[in-house]
Backbone as a chain_set.jsonl record, in Angstrom:
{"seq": "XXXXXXXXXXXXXXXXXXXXXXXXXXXXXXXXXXXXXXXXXXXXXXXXXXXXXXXXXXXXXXXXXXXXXXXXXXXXXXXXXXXXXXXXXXXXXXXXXXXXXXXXXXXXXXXXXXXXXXXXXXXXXXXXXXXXXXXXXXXXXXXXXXXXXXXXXXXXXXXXXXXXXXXXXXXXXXXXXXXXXXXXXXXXXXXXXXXXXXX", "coords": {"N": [[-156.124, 107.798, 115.08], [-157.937, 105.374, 113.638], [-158.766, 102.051, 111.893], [-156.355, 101.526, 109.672], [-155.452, 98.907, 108.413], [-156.541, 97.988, 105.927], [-158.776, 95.334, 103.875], [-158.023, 95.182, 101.298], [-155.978, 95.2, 98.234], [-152.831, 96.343, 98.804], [-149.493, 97.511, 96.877], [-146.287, 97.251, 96.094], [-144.05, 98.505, 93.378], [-140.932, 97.483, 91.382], [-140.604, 100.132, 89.201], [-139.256, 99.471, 86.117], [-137.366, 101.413, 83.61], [-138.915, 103.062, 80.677], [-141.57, 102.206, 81.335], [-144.981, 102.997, 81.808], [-146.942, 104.723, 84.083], [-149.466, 103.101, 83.583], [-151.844, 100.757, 82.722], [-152.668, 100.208, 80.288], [-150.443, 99.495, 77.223], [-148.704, 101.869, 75.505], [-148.35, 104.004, 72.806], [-145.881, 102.714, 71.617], [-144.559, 102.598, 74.347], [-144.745, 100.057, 77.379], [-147.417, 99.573, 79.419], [-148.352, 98.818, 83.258], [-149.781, 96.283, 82.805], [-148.132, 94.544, 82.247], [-146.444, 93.422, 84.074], [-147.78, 93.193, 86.269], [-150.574, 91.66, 87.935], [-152.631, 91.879, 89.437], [-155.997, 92.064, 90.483], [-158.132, 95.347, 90.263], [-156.38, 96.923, 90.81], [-154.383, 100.362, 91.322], [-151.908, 102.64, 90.422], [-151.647, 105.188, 92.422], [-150.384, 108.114, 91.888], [-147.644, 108.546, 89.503], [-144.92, 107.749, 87.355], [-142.471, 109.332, 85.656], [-142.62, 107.338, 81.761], [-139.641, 107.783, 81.787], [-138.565, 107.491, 84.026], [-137.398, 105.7, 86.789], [-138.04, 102.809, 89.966], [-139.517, 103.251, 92.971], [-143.137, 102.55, 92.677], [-146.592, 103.36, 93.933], [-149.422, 100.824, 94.518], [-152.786, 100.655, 94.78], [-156.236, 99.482, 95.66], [-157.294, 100.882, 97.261], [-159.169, 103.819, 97.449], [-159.194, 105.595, 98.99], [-156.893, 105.692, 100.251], [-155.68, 106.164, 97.491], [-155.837, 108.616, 97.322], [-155.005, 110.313, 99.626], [-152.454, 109.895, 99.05], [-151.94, 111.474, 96.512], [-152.609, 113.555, 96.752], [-151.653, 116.926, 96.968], [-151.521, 118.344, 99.161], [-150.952, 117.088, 101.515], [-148.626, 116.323, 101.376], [-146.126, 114.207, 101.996], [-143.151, 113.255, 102.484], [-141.094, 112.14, 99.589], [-138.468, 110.478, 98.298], [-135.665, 110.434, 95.74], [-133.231, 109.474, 93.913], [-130.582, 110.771, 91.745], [-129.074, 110.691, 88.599], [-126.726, 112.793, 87.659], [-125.071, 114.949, 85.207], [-122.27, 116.094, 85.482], [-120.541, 117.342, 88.649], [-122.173, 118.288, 91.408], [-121.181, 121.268, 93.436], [-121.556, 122.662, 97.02], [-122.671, 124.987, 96.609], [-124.655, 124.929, 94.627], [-126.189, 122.671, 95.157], [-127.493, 123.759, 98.06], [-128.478, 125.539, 96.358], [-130.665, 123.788, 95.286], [-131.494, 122.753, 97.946], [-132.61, 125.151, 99.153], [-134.601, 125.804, 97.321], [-135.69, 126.885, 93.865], [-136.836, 128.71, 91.005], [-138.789, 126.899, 88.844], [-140.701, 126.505, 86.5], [-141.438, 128.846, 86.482], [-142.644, 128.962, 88.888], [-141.265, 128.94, 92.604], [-139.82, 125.883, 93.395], [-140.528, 123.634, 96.807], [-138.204, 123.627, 99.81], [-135.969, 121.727, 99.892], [-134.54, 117.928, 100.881], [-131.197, 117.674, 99.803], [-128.461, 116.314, 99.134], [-124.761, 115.182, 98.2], [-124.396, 111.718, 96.994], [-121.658, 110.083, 98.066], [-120.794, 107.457, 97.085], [-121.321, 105.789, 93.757], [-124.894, 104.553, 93.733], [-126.167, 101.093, 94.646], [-127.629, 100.025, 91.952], [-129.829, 98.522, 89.444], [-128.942, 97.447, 86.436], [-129.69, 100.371, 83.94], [-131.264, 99.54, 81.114], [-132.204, 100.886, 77.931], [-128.642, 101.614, 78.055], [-127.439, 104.921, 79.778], [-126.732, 108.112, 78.273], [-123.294, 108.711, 78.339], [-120.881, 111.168, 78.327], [-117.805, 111.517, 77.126], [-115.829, 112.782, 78.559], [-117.23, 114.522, 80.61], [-117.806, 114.07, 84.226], [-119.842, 111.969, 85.749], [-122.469, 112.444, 88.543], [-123.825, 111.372, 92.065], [-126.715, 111.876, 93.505], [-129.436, 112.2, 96.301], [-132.405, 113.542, 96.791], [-135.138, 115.087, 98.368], [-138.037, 115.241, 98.602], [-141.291, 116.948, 99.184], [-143.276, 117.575, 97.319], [-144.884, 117.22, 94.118], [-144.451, 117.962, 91.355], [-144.939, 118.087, 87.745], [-142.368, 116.453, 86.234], [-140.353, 117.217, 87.956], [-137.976, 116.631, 89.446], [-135.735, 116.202, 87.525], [-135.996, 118.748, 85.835], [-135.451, 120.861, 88.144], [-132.502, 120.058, 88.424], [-131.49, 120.585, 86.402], [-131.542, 123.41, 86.373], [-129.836, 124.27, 88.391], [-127.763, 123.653, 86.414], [-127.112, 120.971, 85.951], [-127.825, 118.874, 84.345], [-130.279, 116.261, 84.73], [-129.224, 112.253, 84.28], [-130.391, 109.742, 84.786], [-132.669, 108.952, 86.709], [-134.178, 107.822, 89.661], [-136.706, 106.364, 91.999], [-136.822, 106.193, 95.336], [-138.425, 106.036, 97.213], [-141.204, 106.292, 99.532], [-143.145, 108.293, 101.565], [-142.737, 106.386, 104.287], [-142.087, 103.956, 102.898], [-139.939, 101.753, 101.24], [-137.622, 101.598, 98.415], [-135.732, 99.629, 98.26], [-134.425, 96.041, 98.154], [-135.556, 95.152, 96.203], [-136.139, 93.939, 92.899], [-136.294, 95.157, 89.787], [-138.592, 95.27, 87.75], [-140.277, 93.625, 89.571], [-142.433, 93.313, 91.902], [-144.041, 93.65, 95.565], [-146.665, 92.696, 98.095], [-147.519, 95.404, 100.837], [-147.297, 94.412, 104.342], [-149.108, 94.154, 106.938], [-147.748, 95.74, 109.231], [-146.389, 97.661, 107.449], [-148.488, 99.138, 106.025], [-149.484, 100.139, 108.188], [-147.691, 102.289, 109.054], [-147.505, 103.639, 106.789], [-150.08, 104.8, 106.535], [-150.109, 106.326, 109.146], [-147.654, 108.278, 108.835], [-149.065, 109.559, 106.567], [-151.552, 110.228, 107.663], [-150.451, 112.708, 109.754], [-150.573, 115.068, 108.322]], "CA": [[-156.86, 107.34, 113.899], [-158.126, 103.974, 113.789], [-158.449, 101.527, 110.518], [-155.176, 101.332, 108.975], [-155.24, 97.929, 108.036], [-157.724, 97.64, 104.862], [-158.738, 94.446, 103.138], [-158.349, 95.809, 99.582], [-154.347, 95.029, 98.046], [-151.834, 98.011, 98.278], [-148.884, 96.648, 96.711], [-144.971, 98.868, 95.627], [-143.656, 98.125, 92.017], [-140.627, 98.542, 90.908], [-140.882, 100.016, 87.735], [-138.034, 99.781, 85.064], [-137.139, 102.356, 82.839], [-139.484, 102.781, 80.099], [-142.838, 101.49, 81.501], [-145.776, 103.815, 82.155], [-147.568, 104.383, 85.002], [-150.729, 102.626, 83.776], [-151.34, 99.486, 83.412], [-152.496, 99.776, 79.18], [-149.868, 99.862, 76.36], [-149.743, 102.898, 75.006], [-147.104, 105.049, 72.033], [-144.815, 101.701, 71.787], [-144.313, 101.45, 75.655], [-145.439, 99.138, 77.807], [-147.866, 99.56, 80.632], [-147.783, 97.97, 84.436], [-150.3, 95.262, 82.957], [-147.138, 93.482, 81.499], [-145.731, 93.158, 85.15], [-148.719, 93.47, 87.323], [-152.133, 90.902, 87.621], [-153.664, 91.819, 90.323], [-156.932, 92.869, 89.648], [-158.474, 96.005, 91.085], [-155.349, 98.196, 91.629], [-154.57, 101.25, 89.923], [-151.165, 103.703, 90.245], [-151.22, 106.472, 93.861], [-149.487, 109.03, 92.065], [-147.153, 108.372, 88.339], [-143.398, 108.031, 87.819], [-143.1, 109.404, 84.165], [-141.804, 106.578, 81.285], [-138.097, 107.242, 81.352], [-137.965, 107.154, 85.676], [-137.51, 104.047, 87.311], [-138.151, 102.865, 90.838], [-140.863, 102.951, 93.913], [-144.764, 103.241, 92.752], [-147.431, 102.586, 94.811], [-150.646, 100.848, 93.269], [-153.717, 100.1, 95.591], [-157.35, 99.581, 95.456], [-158.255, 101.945, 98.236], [-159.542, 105.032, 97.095], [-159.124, 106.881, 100.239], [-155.574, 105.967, 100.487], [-155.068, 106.569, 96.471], [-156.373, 110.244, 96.988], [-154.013, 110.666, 100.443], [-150.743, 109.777, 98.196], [-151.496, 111.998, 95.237], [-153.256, 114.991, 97.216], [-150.085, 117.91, 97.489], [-151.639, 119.317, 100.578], [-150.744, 115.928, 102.219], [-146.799, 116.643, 101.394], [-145.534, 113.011, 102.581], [-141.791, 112.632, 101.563], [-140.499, 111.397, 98.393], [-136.505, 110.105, 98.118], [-135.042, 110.09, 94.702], [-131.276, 108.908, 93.492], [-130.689, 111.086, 90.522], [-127.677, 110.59, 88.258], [-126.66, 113.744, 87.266], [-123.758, 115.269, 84.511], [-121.366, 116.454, 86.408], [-120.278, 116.92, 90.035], [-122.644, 119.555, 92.032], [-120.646, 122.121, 94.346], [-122.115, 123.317, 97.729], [-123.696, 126.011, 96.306], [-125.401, 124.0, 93.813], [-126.904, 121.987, 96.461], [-128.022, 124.842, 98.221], [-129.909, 126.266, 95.849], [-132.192, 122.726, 95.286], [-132.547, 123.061, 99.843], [-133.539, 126.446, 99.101], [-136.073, 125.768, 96.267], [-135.412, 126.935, 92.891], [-137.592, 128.545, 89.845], [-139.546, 125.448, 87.833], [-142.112, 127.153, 85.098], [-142.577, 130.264, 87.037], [-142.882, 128.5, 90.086], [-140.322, 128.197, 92.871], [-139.712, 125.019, 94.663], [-140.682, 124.117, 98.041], [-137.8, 123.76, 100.494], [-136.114, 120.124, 100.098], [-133.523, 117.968, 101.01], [-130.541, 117.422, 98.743], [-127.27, 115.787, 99.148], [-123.941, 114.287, 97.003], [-124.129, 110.504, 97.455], [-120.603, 109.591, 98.479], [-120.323, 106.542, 96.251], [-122.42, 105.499, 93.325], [-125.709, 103.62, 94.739], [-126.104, 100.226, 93.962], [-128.788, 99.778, 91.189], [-129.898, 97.624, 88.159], [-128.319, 98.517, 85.293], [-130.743, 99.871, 83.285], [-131.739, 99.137, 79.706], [-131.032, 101.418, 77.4], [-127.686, 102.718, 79.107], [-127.389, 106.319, 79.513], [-125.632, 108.733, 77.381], [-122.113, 109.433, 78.761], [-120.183, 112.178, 77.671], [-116.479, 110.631, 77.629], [-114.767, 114.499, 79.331], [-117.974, 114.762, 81.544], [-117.968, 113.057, 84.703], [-121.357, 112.15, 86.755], [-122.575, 112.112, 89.989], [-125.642, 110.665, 92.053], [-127.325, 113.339, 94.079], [-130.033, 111.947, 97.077], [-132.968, 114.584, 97.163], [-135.941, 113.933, 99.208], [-139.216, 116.885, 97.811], [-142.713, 117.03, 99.737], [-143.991, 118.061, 95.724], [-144.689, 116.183, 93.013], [-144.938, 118.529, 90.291], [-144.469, 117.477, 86.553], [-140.872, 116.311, 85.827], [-139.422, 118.204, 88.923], [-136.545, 116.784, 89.729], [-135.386, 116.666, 86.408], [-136.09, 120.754, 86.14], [-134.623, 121.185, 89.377], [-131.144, 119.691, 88.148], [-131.262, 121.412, 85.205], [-131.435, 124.97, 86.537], [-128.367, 123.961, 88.835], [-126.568, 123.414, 85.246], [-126.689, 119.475, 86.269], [-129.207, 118.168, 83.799], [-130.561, 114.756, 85.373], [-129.4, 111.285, 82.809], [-130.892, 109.052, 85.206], [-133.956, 108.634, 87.858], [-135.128, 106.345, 90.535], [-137.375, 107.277, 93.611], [-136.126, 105.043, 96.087], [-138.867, 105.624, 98.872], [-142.671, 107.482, 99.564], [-143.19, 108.381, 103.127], [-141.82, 105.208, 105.04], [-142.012, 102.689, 102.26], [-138.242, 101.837, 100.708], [-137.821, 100.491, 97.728], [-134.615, 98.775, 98.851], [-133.805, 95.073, 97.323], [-137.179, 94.879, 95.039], [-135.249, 93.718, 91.605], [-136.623, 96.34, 88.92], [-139.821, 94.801, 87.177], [-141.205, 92.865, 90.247], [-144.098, 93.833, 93.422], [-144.508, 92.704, 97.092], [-147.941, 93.404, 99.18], [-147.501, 96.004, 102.018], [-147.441, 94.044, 105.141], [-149.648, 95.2, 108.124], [-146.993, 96.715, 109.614], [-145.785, 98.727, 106.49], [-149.884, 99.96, 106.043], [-150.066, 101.068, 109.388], [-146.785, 103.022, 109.162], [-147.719, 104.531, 105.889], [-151.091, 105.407, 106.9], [-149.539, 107.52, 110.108], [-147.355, 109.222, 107.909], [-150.274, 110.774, 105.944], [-152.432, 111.022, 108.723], [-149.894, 113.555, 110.28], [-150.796, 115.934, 107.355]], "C": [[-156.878, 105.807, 113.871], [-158.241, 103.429, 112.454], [-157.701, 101.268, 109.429], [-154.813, 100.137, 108.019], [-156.434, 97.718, 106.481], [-157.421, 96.158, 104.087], [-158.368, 94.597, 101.849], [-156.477, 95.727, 99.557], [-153.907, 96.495, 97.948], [-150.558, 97.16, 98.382], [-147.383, 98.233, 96.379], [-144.762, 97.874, 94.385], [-142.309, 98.617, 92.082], [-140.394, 99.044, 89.515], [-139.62, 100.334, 86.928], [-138.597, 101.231, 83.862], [-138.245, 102.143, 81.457], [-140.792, 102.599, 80.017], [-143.521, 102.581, 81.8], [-146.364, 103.258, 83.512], [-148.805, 104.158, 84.882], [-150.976, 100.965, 83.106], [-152.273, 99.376, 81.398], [-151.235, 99.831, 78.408], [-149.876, 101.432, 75.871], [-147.928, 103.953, 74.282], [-145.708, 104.056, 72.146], [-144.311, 101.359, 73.662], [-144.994, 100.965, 76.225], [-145.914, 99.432, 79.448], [-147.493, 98.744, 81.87], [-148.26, 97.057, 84.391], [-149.609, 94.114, 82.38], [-146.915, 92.502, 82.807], [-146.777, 92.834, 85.991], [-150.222, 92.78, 87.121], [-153.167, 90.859, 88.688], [-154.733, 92.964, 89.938], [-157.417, 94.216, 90.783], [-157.694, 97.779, 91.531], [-155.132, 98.99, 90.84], [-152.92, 102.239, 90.334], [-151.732, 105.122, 91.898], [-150.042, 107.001, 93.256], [-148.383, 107.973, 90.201], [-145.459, 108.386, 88.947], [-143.706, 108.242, 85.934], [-141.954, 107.92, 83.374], [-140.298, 106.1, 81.576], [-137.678, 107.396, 83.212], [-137.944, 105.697, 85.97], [-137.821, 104.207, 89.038], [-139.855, 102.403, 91.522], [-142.559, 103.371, 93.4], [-145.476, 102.564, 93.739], [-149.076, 102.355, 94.113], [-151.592, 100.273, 94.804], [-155.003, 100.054, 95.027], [-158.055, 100.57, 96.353], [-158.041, 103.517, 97.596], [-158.775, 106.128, 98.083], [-157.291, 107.076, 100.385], [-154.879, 106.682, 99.187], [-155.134, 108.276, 96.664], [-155.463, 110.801, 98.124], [-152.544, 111.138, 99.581], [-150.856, 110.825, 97.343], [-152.164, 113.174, 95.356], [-151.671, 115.986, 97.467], [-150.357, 117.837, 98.801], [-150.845, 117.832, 101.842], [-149.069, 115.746, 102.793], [-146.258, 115.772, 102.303], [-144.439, 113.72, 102.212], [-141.919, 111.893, 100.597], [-139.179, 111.404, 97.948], [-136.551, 109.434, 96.778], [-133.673, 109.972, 94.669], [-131.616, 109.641, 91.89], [-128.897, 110.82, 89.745], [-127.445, 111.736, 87.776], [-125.409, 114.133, 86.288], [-123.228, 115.927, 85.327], [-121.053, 116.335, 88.226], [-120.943, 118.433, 90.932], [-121.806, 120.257, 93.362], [-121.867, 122.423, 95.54], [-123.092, 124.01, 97.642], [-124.959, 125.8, 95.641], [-126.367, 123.162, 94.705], [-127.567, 122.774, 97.232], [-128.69, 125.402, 98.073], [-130.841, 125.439, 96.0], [-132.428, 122.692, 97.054], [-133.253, 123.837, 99.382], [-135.268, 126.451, 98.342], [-135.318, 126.863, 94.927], [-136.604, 127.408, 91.484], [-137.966, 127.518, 88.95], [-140.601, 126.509, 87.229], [-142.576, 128.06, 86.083], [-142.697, 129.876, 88.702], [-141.741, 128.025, 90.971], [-140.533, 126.923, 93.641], [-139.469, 124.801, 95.757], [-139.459, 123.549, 98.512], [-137.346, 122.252, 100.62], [-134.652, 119.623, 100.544], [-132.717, 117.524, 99.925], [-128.656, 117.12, 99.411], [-126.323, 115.164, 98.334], [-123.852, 112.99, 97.81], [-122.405, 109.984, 97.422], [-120.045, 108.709, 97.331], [-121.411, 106.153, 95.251], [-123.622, 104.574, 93.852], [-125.37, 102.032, 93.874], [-127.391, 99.805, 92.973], [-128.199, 98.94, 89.871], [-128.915, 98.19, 87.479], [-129.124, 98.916, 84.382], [-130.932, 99.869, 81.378], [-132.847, 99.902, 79.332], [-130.09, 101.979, 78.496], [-127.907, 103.847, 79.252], [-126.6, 106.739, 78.985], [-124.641, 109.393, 78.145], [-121.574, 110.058, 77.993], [-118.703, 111.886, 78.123], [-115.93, 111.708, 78.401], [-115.868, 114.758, 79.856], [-118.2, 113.901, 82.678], [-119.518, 113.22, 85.387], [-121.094, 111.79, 87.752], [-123.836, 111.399, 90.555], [-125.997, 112.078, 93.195], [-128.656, 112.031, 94.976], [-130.917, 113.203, 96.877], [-134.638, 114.165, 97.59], [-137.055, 115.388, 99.147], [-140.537, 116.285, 98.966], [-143.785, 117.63, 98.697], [-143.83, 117.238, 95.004], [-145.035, 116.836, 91.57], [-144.4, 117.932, 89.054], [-142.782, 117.564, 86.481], [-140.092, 117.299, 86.867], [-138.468, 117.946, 89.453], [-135.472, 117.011, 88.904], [-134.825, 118.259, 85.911], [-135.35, 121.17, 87.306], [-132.965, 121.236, 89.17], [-130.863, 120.916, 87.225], [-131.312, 122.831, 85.385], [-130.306, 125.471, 87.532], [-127.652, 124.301, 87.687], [-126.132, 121.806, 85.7], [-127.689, 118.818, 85.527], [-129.282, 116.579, 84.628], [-130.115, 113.656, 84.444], [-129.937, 110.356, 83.323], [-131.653, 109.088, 86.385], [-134.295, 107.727, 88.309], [-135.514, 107.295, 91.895], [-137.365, 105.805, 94.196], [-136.842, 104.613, 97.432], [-139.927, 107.076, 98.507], [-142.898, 107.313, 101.003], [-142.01, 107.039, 103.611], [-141.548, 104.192, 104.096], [-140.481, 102.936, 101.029], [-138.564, 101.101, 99.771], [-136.477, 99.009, 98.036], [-134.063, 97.376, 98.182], [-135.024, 94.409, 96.681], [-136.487, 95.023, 93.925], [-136.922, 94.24, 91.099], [-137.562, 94.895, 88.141], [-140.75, 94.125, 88.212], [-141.945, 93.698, 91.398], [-143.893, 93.201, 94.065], [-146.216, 93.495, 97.125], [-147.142, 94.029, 100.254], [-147.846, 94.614, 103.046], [-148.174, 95.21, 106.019], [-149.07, 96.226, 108.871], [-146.681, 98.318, 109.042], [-147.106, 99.462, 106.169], [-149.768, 100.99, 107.178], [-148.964, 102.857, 109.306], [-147.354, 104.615, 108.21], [-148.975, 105.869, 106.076], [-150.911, 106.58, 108.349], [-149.128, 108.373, 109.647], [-148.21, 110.017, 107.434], [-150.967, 111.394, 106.517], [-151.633, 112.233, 109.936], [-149.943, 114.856, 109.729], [-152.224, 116.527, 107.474]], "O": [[-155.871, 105.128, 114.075], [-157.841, 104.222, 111.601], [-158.17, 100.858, 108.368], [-154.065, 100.263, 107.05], [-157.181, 96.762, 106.689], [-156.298, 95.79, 103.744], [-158.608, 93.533, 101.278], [-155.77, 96.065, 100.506], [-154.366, 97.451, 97.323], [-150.3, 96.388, 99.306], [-147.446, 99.462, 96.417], [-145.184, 96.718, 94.354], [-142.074, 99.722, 92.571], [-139.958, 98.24, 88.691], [-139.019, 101.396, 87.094], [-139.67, 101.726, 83.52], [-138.425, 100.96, 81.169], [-141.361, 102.737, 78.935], [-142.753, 103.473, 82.162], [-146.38, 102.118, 83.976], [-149.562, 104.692, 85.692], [-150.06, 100.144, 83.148], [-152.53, 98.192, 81.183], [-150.514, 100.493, 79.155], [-150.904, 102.109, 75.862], [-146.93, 104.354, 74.881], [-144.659, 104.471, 72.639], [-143.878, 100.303, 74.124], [-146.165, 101.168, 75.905], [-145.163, 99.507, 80.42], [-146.506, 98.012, 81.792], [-147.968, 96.292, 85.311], [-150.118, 93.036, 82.072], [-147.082, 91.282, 82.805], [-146.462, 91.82, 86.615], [-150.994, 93.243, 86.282], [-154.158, 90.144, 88.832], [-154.622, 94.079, 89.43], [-157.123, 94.13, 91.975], [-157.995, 98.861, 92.034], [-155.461, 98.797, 89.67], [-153.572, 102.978, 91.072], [-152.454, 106.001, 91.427], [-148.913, 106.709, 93.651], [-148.625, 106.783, 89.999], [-144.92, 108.702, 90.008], [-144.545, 107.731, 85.193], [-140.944, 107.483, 83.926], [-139.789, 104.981, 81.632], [-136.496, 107.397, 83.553], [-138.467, 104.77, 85.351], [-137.874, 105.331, 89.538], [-140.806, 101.755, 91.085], [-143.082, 104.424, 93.767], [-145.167, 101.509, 94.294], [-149.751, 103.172, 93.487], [-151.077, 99.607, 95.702], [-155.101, 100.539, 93.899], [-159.203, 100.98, 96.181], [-157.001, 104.133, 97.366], [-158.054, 107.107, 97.888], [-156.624, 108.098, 100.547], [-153.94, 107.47, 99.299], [-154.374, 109.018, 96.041], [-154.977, 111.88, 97.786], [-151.887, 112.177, 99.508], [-149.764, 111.383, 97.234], [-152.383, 113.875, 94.367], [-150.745, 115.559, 98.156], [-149.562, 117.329, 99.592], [-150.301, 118.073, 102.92], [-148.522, 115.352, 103.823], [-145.87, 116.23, 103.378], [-144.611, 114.79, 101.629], [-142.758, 110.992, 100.587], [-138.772, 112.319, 97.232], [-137.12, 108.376, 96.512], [-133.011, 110.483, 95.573], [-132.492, 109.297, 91.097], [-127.831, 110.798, 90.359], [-128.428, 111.89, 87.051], [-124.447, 113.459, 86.653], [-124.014, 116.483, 86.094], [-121.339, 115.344, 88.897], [-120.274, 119.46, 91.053], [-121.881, 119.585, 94.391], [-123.035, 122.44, 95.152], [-124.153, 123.914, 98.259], [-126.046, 126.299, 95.935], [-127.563, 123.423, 94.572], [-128.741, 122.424, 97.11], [-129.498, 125.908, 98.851], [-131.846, 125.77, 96.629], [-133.596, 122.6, 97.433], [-134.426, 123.58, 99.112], [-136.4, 126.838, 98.628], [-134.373, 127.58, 95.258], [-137.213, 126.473, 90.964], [-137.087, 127.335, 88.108], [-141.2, 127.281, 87.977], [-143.731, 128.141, 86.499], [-142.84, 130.746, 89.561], [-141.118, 127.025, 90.615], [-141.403, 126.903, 94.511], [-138.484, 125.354, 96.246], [-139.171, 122.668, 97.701], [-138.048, 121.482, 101.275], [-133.704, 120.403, 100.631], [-133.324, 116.969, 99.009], [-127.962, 117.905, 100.057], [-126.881, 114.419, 97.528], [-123.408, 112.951, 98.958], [-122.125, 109.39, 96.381], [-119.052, 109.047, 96.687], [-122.537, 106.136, 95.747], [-123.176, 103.66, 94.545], [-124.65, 101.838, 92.894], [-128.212, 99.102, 93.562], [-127.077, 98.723, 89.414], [-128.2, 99.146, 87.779], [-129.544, 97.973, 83.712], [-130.243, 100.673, 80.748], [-133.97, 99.897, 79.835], [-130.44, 102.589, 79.506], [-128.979, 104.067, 78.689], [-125.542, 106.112, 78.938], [-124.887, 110.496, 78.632], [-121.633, 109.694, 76.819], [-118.381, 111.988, 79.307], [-115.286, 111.127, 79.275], [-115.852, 115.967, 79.625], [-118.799, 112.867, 82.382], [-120.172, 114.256, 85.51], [-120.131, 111.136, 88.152], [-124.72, 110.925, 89.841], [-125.298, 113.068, 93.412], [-128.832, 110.986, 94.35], [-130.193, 114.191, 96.756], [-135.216, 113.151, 97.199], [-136.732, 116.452, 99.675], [-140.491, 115.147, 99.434], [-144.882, 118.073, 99.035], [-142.863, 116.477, 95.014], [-145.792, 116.285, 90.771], [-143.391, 117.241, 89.193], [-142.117, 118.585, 86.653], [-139.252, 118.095, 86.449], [-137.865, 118.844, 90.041], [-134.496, 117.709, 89.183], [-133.699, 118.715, 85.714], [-134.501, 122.039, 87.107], [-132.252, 122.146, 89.594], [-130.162, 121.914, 87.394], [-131.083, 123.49, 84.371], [-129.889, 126.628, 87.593], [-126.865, 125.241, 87.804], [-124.946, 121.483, 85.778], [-128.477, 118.133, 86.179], [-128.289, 115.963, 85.014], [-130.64, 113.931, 83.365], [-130.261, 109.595, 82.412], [-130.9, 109.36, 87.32], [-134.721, 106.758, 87.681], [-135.041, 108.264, 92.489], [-137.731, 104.721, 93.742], [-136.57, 103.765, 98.282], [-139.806, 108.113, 97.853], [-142.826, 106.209, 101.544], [-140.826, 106.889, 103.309], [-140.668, 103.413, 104.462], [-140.161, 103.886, 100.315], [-139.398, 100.197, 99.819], [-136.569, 97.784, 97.965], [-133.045, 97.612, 97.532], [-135.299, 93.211, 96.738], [-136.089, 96.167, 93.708], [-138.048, 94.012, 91.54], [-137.13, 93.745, 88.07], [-141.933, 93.995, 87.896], [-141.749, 94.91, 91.486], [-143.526, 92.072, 93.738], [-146.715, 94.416, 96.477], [-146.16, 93.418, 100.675], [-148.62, 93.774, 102.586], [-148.065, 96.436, 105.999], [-149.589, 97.305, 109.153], [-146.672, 99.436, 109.558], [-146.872, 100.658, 105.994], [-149.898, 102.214, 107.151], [-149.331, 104.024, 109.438], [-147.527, 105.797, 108.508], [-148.953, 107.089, 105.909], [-151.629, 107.577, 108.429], [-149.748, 109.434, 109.716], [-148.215, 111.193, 107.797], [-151.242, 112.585, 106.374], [-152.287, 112.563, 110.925], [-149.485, 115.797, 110.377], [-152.618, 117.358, 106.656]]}, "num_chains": 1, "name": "protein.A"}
């Protein structure tokens, strides 16, 4: 496949807690046009209000409709914080897939992160439960259905208290401090654009 490189901006955000994935105001929070001035670009795909982390905003059509098509089923790596400490089995079930509204989930990966990651802190804290401890959980879906990792936890018996997606196909969010954007480099286009085009 040839053309990878497009003139048109495709940029990553990362978005703090709170912010929508569009770029008006809207029900007291604050859109991505607080953070974000480049003109043209629009959201590939949502993170809802209370997630934080990797979006991807471009002007190319073709690529916006790649990212936010299922059938396409890139990767998507989240860091969830979760109440408590998930067992084997627990883990297990989210590989396996898991009932969501009738629907089970497809087949993902899921792991206990060793040590907490290193992230913002974010604003508001989360609600700890002083005799509950938490954990972080790694889980990496090829779905993007409404609030599904969230649901996913929660049918473990691990409700989720915190969210970040940390990475979409090849692109990391990695040391992008929470409210700011880069541009994709040529490199990081081409990559991305393989990725999809393997689908």
């Amino acid at each position: 496949m040839g053309g990878y490189v497009h003139p048109v901006p495709t940029l990553i955000f990362h978005k703090p807690y709170g912010v929508l994935s569009q770029f008006s105001d809207e029900d007291g929070h604050p859109g991505l046009g607080r953070y974000i001035e480049v003109p043209g670009v629009y959201a590939a795909g949502r993170l809802d209000h209370d997630s934080e982390g990797l979006l991807v905003l471009t002007s190319d059509n073709r690529l916006k409709a790649r990212l936010t098509e299922p059938r396409h089923g890139h990767s998507k790596v989240y860091w969830a914080q979760v109440e408590g400490i998930p067992d084997e089995a627990a883990l297990q079930q989210l590989r396996d897939g898991v009932p969501v509204q009738g629907q089970r989930t497809r087949p993902a990966g899921a792991s206990l992160l060793p040590v907490a990651p290193e992230v913002p802190p974010r604003v508001p804290p989360i609600r700890e439960r002083r005799h509950i401890p938490t954990s972080w959980l790694e889980l990496t879906l090829r779905e993007g259905r409404n609030r599904q990792v969230r649901r996913m936890t929660a049918a473990v018996g691990h409700p989720t208290l915190r969210l970040l997606r940390v990475a979409v196909g090849p692109l990391r969010l990695e040391a992008l401090p929470s409210g700011t954007w880069r541009a994709l480099d040529p490199a990081e286009l081409t990559a991305l654009w393989q990725a999809l085009d393997r689908r």
